[in-house]
C-alpha positions in Angstrom: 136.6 108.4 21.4 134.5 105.4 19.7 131.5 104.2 22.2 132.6 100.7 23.6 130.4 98.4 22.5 128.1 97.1 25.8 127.5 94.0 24.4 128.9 91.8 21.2 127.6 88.0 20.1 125.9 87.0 17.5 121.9 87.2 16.9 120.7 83.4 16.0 117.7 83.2 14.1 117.5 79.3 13.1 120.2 78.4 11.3 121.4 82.2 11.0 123.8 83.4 13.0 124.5 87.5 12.6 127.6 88.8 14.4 126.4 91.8 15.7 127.6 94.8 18.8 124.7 96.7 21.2 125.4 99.8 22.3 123.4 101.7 25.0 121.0 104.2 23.7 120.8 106.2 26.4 122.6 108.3 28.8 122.7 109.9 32.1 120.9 113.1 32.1 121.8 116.4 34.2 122.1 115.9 37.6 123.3 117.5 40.7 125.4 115.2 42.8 125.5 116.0 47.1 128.1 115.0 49.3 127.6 114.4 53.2 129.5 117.0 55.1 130.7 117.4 58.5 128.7 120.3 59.3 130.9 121.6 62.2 134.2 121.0 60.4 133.0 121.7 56.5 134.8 118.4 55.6 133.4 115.5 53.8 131.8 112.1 55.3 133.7 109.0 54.1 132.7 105.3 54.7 135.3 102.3 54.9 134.5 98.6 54.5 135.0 97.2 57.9 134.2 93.5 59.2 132.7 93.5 62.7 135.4 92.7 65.4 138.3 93.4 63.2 137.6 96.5 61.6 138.9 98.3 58.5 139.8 95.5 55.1 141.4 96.0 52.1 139.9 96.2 48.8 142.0 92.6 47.6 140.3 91.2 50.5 136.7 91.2 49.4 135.1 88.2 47.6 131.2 87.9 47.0 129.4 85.5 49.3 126.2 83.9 49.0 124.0 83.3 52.4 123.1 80.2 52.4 122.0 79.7 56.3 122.1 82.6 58.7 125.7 83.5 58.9 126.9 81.0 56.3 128.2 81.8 53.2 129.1 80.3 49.9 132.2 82.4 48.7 132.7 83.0 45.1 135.4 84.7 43.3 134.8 86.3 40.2 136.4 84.4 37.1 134.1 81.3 39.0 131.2 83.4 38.5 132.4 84.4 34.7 132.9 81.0 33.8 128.9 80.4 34.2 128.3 78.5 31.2 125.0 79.9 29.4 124.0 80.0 25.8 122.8 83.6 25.8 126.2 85.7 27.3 127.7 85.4 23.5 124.4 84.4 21.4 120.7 86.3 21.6 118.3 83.2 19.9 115.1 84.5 18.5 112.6 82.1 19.9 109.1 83.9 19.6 107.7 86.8 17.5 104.7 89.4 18.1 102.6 91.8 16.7 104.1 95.5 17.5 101.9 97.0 19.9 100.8 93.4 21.5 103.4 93.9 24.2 102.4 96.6 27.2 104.7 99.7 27.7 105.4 98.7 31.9 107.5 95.5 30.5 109.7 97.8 28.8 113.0 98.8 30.7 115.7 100.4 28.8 116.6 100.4 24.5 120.2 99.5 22.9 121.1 100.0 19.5 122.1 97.0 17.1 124.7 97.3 14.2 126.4 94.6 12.6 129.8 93.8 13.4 131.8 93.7 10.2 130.8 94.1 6.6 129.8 90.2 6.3 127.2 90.8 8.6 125.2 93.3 6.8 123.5 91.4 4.7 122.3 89.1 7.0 121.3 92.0 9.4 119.5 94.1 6.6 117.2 90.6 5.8 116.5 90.3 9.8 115.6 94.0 10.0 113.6 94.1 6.6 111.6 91.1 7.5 110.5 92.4 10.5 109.4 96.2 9.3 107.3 94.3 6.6 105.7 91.8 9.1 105.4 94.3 11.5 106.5 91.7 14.2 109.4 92.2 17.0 111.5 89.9 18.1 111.6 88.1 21.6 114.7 86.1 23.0 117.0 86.1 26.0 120.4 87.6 26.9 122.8 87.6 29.4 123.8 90.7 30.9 125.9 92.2 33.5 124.9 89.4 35.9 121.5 88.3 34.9 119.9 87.0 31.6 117.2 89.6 30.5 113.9 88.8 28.4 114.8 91.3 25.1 112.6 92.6 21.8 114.3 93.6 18.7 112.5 95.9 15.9 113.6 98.1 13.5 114.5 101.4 13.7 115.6 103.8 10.5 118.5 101.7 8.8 119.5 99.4 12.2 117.7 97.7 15.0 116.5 98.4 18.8 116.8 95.8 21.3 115.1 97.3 24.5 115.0 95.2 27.9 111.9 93.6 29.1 110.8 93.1 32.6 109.8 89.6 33.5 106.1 89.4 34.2 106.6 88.6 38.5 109.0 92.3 38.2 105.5 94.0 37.1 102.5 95.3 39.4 99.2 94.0 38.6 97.1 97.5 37.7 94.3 96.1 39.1 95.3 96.1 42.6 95.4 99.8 42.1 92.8 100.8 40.3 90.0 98.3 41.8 88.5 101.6 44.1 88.2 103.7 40.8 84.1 104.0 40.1 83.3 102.1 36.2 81.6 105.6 35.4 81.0 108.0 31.8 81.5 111.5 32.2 78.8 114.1 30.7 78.6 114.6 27.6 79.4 117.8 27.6 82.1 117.8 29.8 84.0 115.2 27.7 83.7 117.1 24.7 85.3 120.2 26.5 87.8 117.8 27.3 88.4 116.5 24.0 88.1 120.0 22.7 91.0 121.1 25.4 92.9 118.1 24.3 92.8 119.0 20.8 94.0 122.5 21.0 97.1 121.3 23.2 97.7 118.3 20.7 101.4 118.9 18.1 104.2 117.0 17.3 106.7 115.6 20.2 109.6 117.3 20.1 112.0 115.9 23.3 114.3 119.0 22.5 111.0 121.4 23.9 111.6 119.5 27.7 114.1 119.9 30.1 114.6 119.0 33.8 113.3 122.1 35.8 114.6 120.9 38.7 118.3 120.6 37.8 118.4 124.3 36.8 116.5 125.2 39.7 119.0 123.5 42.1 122.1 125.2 40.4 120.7 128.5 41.0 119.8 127.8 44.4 123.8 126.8 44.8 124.9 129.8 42.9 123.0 132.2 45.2 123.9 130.4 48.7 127.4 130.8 47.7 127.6 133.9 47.4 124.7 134.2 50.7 127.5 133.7 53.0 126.0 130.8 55.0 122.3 132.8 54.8 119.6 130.3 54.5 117.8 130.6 51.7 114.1 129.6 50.8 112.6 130.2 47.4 108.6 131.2 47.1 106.8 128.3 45.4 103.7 128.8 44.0 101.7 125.9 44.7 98.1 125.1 42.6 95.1 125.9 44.2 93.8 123.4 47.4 90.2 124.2 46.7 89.6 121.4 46.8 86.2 121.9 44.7 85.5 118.6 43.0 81.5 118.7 42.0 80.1 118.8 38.9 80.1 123.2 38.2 83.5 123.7 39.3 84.6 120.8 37.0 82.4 122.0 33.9 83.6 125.8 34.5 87.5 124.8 35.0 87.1 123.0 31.5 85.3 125.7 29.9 87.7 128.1 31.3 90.5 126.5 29.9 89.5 125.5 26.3 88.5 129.4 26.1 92.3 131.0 27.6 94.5 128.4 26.6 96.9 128.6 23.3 96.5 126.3 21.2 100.5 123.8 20.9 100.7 123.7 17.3 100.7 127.4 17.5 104.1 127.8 19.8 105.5 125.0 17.7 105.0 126.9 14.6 106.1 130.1 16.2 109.1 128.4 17.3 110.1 126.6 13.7 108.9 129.9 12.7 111.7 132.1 14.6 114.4 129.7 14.1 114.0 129.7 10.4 113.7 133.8 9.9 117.5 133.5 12.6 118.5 131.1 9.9 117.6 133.3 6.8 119.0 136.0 8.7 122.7 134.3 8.9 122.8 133.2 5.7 
């Protein structure tokens, strides 16, 4: 089945309007889902919606309020909040454009792909996307979304575009407020370069595929053991990193010498990898 478009309007860029559809980019990664049980029965925990004083109300009878005063609402049903008129549910204007890069990666939220809507709307959308790869700009504008209006970038990507979601700047920390403790002070000479050196020999190309989530598989090997345990509790050894806690300047020097001397270089399981998969691949055909 096609992916439903999340979002369809037009882009406006001046006088240029370019029908276009944004699909999400991402999706929900493996993930074990829990339940709260009645321990003593085995069954499940449900909630229902209840209103103090009366008690359980149906689904039909729930509108979204807005508390205006303490214990005062404004009720709003939802075509009311749907017919909020505002520019940017149908049309994403392009109002400011940076340098790529100029923009910090915390504002970033989440990416969307953009494809042109019909066949008279590819030209328009291959101009918008050229320009910007050969400016080396992104776009900024604003668009409304599942009930707010979000601050968005656009920038190419291969033969379409990606739209990502930017925080507003009150939604971001200041760093500062963090890092204010942290002494202003250079390392050793010596020790950087170990670092560097430790850096280097771990250094190859990002491939997502060589990551997975640990802790998923983990989990579902913990559940495929406990149901066969028979209600046994079960605890799994974890080896936890040393606590030594040793932070002066020998331990530090030794632990970096240490490791630039025992650990493999990345480039060199990468190649092994590529080179195991192509000998399987030889091998089949």
């Amino acid at each position: 089945m096609a992916a439903r478009a999340y979002w369809s309007g037009q882009i406006r860029l001046a006088l240029v309007s370019i029908p276009v559809e944004v699909y999400s980019a991402t999706k929900s990664g493996a993930s074990i889902s829990f339940r709260q049980i009645h321990e003593p029965s085995g069954k499940r925990i449900n909630y229902e919606k209840v209103v103090q004083g009366i008690g359980p109300v149906d689904r039909d009878e729930i509108v979204k309020g807005y508390e205006i005063s303490k214990g005062n609402y404004v009720l709003l049903e939802d075509d009311e909040i749907e017919a909020v008129k505002i520019e940017s549910k149908r049309t994403l204007e392009l109002v400011q454009f940076v340098d790529q890069g100029e923009i910090d990666v915390f504002y970033f939220e989440k990416p969307f792909y953009v494809v042109p809507q019909d066949e008279l709307a590819e030209e328009a959308f291959v101009v918008l996307r050229e320009a910007l790869r050969k400016t080396n700009k992104v776009a900024l504008g604003q668009l409304a979304l599942r009930g707010r209006e979000y601050l968005v970038s656009l920038k190419p990507c291969g033969k379409g575009i990606v739209m990502e979601t930017l925080r507003y700047e009150d939604e971001v920390r200041r760093a500062q407020s963090y890092f204010k403790d942290i002494p202003d002070a250079k390392p050793e000479k010596e020790m950087l370069e170990l670092a560097e050196a430790l850096i280097e020999k771990k250094t190859a190309s990002f491939d997502p595929g060589e990551f997975h989530d640990r802790y998923v598989e983990a989990l579902h090997k913990l559940i495929e053991k406990k149901s066969k345990a028979k209600g046994k509790k079960i605890l799994e050894d974890v080896e936890e990193p040393s606590a030594s806690g040793g932070s002066n300047v020998i331990d530090l020097m030794a632990a970096l010498k240490k490791s630039v001397k025992e650990d493999k270089p990345a480039a060199k399981k990468a190649s092994a990898k590529k080179t195991s998969s192509a000998a399987k691949t030889k091998k089949r055909a």
